[in-house]
Backbone bond lengths (Angstrom), bond angles and torsions (degrees), N, CA, C in turn:
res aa  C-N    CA-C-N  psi(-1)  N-CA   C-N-CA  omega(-1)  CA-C   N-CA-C  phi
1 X - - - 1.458 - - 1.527 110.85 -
2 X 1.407 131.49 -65.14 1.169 135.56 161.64 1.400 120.28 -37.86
3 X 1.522 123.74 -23.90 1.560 128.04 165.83 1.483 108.94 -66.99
4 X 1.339 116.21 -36.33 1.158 118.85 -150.13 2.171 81.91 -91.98
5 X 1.278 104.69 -49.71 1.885 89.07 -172.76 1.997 102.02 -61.56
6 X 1.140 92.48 -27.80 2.064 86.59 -175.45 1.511 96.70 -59.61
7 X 1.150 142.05 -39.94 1.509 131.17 167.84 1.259 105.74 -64.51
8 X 1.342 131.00 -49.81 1.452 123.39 -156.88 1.679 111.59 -66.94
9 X 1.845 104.17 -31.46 1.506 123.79 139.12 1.823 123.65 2.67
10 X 1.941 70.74 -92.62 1.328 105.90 -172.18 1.825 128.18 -33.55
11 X 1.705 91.41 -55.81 1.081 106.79 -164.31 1.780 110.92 -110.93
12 X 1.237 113.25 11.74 1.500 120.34 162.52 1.362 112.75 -116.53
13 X 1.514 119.06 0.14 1.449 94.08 168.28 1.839 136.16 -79.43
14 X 1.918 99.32 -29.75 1.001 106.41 161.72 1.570 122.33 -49.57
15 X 0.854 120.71 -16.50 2.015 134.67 -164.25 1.770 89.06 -100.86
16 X 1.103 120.25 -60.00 1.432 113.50 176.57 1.260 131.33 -67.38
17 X 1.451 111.92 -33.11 1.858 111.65 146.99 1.452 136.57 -37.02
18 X 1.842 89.24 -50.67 1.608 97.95 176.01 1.793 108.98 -79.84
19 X 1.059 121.78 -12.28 1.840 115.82 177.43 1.465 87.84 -73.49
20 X 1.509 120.80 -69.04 1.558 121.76 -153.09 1.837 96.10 -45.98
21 X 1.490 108.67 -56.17 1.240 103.76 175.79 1.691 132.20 -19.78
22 X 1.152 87.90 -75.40 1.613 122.18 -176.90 2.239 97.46 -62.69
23 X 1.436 108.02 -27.39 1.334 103.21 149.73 1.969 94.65 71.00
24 X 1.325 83.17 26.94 1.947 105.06 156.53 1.712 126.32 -95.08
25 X 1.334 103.04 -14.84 1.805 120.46 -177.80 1.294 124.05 178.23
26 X 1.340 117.99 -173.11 1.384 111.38 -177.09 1.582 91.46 -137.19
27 X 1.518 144.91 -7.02 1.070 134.34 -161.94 1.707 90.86 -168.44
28 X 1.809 87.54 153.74 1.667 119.38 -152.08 1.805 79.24 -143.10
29 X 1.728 83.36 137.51 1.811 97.83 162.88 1.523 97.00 -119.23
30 X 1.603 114.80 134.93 1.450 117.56 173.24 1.360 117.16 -159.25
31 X 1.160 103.31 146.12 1.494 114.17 -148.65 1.926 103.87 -137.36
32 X 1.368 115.19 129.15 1.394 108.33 -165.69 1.323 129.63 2.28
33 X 1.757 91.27 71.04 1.786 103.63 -174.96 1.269 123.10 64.06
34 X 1.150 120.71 30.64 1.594 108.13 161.46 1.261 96.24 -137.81
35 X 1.181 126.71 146.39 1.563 142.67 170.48 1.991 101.41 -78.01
36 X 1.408 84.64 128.93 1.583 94.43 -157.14 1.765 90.30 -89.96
37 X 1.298 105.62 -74.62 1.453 120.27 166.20 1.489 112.72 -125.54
38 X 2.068 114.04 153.77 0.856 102.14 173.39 1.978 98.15 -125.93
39 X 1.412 116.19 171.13 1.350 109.66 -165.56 1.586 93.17 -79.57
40 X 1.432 99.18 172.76 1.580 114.07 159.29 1.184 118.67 -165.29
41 X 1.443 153.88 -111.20 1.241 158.29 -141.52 1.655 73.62 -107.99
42 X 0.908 151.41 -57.88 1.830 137.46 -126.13 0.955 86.86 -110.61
43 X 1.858 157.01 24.95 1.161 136.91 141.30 1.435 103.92 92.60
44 X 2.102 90.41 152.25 1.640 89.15 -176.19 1.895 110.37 -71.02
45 X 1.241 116.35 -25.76 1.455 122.41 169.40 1.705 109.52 -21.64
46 X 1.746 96.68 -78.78 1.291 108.07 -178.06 1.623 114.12 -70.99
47 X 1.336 146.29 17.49 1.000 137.65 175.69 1.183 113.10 -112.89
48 X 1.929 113.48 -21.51 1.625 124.94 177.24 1.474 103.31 -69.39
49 X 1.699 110.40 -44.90 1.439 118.53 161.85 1.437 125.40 -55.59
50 X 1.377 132.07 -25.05 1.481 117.11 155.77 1.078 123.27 -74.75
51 X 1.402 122.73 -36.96 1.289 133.56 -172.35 1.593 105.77 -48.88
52 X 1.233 99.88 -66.74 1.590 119.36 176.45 1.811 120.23 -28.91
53 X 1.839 92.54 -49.65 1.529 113.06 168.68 1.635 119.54 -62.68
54 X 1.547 108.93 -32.18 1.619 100.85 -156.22 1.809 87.42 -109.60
55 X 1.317 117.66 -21.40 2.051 106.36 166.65 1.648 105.11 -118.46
56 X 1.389 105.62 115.89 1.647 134.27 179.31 1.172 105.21 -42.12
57 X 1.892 102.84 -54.05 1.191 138.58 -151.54 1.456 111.79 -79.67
58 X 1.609 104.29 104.22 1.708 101.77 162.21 1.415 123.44 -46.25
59 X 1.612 117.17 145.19 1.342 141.41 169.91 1.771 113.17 94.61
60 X 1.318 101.21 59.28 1.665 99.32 166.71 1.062 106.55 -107.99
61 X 1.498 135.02 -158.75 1.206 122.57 -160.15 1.367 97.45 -153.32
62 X 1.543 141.44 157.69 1.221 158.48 162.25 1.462 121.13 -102.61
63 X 1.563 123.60 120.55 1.250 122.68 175.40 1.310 103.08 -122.42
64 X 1.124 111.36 152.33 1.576 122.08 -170.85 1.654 110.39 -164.40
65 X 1.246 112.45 142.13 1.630 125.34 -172.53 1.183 108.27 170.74
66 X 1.533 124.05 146.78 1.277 127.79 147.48 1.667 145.69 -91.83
67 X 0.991 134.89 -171.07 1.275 123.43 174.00 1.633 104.69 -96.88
68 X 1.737 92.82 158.60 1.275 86.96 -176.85 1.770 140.72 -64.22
69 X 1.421 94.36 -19.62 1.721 109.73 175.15 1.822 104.98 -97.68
70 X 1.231 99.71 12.26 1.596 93.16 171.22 1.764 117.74 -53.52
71 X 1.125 119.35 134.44 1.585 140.92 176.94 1.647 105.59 -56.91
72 X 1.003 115.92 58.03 1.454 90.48 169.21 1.312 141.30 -82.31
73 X 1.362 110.49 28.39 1.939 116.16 158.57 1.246 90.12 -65.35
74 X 1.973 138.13 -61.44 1.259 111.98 -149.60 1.660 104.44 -101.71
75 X 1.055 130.50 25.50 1.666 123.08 -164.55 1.659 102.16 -161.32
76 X 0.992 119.40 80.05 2.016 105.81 -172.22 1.639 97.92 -105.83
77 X 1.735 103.34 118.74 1.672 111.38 -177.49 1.389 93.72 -59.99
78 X 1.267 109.47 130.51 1.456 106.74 158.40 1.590 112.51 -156.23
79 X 1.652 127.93 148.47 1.235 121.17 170.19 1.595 106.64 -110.96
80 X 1.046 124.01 168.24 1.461 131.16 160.82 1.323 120.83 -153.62
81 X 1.278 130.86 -170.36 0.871 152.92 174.91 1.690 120.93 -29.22
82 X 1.298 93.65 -51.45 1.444 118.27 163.05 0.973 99.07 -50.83
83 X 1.204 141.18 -106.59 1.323 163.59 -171.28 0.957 117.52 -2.39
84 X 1.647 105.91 -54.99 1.827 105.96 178.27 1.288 97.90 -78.12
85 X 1.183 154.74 -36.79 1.139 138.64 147.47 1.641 134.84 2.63
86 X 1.355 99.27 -76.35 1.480 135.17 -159.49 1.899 87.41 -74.84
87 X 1.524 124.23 -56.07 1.313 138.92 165.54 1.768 108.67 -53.99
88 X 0.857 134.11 -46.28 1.112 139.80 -178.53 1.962 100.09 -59.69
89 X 1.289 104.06 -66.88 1.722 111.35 -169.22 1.831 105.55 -59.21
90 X 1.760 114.69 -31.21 0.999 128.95 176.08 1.463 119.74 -57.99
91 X 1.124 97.56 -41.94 1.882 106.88 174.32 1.399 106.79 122.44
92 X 1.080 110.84 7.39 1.814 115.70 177.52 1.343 112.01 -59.92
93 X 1.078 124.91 167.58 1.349 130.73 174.90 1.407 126.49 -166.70
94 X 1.549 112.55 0.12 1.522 121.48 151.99 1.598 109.57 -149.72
95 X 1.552 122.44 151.33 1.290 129.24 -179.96 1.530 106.08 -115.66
96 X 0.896 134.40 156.84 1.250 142.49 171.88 1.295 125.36 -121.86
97 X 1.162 119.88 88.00 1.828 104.63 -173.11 1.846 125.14 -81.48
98 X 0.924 119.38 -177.32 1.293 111.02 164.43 1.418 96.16 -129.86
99 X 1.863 93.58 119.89 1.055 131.66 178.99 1.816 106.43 -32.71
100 X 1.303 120.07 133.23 1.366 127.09 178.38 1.617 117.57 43.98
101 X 1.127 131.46 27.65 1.242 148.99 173.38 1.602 134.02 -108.08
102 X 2.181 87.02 -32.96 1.476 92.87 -172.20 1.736 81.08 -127.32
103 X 1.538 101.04 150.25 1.677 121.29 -179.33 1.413 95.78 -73.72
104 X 1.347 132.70 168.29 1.489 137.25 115.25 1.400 113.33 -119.59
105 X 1.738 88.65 130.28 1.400 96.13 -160.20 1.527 95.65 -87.39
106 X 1.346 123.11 137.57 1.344 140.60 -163.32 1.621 104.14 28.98
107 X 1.514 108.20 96.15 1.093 110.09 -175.27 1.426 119.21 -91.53
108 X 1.475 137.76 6.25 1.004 133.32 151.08 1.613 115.86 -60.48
109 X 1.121 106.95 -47.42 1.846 125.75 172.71 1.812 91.92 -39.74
110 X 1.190 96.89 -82.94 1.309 98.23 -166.45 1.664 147.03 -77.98
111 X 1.629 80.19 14.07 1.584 114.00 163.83 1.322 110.64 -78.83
112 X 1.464 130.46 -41.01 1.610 167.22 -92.82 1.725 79.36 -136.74
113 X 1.339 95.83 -91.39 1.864 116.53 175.27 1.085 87.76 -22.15
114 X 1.697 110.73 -114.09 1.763 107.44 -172.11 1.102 125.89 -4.12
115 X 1.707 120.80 -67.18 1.470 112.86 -166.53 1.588 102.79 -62.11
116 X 1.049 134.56 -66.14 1.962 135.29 165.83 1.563 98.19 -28.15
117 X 0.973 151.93 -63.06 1.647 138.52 -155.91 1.837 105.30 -101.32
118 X 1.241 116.54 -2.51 1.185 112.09 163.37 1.959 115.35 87.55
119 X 1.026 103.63 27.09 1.403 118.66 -153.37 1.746 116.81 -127.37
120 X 2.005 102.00 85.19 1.489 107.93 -156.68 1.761 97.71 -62.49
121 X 1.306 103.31 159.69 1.428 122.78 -178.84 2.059 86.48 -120.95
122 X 1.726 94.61 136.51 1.563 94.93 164.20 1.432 105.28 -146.70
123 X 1.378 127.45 138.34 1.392 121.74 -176.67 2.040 94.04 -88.38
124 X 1.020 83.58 137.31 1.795 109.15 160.59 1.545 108.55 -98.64
C-alpha cells in the first residue's frame, strides 16, 4: 500500500506545485496516477469529501502544501485531528505534507489518530 502512495507521491506532486502555484488549491487526491480531485474555492474539507464520493476504492492518497509567499492571515495549511478522521472515513490512506508549510495542529493527537485509523503521514 505505501508503495503504491510513494508513486501516487511521486507523480502528483509536480501537478500540485503547479495548482498551488497558479494559486487554485493547496491539496490533490490521487490514486494510481490519476488525480481524483483537486481543491479549490470549497476547501480541502470539501474536496476530501468528494474525493471519497468519486473513488469507492480504498487507498488514494492526499497531498497538500502551500507556496512559499502564501498569505497566511487569510488561509493557514493545517491538518488535525479532524482531518485524519474525515480522510480516514473517505478512504484515504496516506497524506503527504509539504514539509514546513503545513501546521499539525497538536501533532501528537494527530500522529495518535493516524496510527488508530491506519493513515501514513509523510513530509515532502
Amino acid at each position: 500500500m505505501l508503495f503504491r502512495s510513494a508513486a501516487d507521491v511521486e507523480f502528483g506532486w509536480p501537478l500540485l506545485r503547479q495548482a498551488v502555484e497558479l494559486d487554485i488549491g493547496q491539496s490533490m487526491a490521487v490514486r494510481d496516477r490519476d488525480v481524483i480531485a483537486v481543491e479549490a474555492i470549497e476547501g480541502t474539507d470539501a474536496m476530501i469529501d468528494r474525493a471519497g464520493q468519486l473513488c469507492r476504492a480504498r487507498g488514494w492518497t492526499l497531498l497538500k502544501t502551500a507556496e512559499a509567499a502564501h498569505d497566511r492571515r487569510a488561509d493557514v495549511p493545517t491538518i488535525g485531528v479532524a482531518t485524519i478522521e474525515r480522510v480516514a472515513a473517505a478512504g484515504c490512506r496516506c497524506i503527504a505534507l509539504g514539509s514546513g508549510k503545513v501546521i499539525l495542529v497538536d501533532r501528537p493527537a494527530v500522529i495518535a489518530a493516524a496510527d488508530r485509523l491506519g493513515v501514513a503521514i509523510l513530509g515532502r
